[in-house]
C-alpha positions as CSV (number, residue, x, y, z in Angstrom):
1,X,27.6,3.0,-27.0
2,X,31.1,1.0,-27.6
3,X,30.7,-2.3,-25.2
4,X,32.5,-1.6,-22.1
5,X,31.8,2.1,-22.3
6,X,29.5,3.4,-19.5
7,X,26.8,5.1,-19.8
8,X,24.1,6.7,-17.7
9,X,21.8,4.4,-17.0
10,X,21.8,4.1,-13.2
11,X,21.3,1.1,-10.5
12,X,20.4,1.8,-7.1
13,X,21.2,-0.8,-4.5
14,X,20.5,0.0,-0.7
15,X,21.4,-3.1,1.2
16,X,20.7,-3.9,4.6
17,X,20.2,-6.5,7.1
18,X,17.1,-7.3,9.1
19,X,17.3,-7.2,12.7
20,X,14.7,-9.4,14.5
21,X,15.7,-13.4,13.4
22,X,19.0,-14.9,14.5
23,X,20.4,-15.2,11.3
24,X,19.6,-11.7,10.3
25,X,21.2,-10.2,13.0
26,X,24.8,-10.0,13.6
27,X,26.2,-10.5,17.0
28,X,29.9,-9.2,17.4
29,X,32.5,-10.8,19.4
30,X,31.6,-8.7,22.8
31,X,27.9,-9.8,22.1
32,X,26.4,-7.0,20.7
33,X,23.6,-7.3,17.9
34,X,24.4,-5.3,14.9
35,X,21.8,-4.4,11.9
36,X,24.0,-2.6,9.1
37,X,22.5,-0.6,5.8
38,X,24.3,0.1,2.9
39,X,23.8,2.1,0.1
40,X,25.4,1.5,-3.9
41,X,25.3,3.8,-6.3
42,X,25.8,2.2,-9.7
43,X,27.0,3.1,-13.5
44,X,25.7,-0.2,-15.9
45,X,26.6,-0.4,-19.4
46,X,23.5,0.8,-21.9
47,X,21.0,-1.4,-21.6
48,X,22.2,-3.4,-19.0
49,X,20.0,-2.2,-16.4
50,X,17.4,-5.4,-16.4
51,X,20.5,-8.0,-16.7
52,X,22.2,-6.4,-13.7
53,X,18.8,-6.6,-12.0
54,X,18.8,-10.3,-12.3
55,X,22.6,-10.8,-11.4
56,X,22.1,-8.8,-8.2
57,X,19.2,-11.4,-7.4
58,X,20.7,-14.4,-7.5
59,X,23.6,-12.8,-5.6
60,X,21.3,-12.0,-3.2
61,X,19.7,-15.5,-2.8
62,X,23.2,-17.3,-2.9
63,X,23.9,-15.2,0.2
64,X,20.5,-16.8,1.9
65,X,18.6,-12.9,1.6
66,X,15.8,-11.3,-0.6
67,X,14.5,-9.0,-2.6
68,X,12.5,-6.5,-0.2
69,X,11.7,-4.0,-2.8
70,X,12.4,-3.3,-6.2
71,X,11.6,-0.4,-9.5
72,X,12.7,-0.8,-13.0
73,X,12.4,2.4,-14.9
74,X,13.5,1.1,-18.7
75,X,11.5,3.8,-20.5
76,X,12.9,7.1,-22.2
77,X,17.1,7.4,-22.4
78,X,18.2,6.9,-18.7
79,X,16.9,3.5,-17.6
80,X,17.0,3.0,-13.9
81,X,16.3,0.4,-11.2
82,X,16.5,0.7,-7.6
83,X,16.2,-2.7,-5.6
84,X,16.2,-3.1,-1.3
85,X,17.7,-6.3,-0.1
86,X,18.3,-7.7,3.2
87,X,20.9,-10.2,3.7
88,X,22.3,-11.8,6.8
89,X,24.7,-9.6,8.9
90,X,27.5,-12.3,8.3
91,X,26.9,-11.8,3.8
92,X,26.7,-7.9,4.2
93,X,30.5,-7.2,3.4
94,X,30.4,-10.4,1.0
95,X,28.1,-8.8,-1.1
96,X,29.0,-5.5,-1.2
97,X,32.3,-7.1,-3.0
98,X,30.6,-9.0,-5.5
99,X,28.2,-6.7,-6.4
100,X,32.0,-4.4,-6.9
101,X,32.9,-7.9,-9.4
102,X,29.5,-7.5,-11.5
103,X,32.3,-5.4,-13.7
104,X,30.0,-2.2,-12.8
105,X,31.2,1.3,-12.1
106,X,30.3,2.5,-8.4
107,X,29.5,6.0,-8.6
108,X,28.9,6.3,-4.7
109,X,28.8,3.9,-1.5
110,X,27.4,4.7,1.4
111,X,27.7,1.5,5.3
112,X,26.9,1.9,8.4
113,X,25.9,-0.2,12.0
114,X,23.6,0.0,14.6
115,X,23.7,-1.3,17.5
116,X,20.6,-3.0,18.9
117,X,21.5,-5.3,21.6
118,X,18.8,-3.4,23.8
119,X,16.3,-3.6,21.7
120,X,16.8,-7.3,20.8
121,X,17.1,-8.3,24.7
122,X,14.3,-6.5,25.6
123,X,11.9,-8.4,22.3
124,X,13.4,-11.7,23.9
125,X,12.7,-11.0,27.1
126,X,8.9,-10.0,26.2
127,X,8.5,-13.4,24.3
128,X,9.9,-15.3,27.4
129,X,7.4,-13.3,29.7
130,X,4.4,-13.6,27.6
131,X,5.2,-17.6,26.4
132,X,5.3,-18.3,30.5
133,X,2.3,-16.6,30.5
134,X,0.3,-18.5,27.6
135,X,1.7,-21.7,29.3
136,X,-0.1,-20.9,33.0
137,X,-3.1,-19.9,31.2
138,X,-3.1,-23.4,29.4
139,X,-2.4,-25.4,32.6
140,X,-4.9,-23.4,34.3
141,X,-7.1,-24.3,31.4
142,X,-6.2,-27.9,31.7
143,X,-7.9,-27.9,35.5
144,X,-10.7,-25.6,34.1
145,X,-13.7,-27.1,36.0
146,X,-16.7,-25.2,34.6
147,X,-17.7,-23.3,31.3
148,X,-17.4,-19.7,32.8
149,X,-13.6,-21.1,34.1
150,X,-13.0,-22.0,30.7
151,X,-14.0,-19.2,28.5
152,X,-12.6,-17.0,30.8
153,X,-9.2,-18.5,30.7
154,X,-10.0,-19.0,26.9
155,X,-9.7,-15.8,26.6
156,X,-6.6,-14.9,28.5
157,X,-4.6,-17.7,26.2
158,X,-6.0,-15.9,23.3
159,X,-5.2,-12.3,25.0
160,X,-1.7,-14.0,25.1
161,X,-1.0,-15.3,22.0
162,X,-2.3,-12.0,20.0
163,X,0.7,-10.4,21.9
164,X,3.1,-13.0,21.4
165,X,2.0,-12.4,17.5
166,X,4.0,-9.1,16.6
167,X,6.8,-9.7,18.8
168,X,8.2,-13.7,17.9
């Protein structure tokens, strides 16, 4: 193919952003956390596939996110690759316009938002009531005056921190 010309060999980009961390979720001016997902659809140039690969990466690491999943099909006369990345809320519209300046052709583009204040309020309340909790269990501990006192509230720290586990 004549340089410039495109042809099918296909890139896949669903982006999103991670809710769960501060700087993975956005927060809007009325408060609300927002996770958004985005999808791009791309036309590369023959055998570009693999150096467009690598290009979206380091996008995606100047922009402080990852590489969550990725497939490279190279074999037979359609190469493809399809690659997940998260990104902070606050980089999800940045890169979605330089991924557009890659000098790519988008064949489709798919945003949207979801609003999980809720949920987020409800995880940070959970790791406030469950830290408060680990922390009585470790001052009870700390006036623990025999070994059955001690396992037993032993355990209850340990019951404690296995929940705090998932959630922080």
């Amino acid at each position: 193919a004549a340089p410039g010309v495109a042809t099918p060999d296909a890139l896949r980009v669903p982006l999103g952003s991670a809710a769960g961390s501060g700087t993975s979720t956005g927060t809007d001016t009325d408060g609300a956390r927002v996770v958004k997902t985005g999808t791009l659809s791309l036309l590369v140039d023959e055998g570009k596939v693999s150096a467009t690969v690598q290009r979206l990466q380091v996008l995606v690491a100047g922009l402080r996110g990852y590489v969550a999943d990725s497939a490279t099909e190279e074999s037979g006369k359609h190469p493809t690759a399809s690659l997940t990345v998260r990104v902070p809320v606050a980089s999800f519209d940045a890169l979605r316009s330089q991924v557009r300046a890659l000098k790519v052709t988008v064949l489709s583009e798919q945003a949207s938002g979801k609003d999980v204040t809720a949920t987020y309020a409800d995880t940070q309340a959970q790791i406030q009531s469950l830290t408060a909790a680990r922390n009585r269990y470790l001052d009870i501990l700390s006036r623990a005056r025999t070994i059955a006192e001690t396992l037993s509230v032993q355990q209850r720290v340990a019951a404690a921190r296995r929940q705090l586990q998932p959630v922080s």
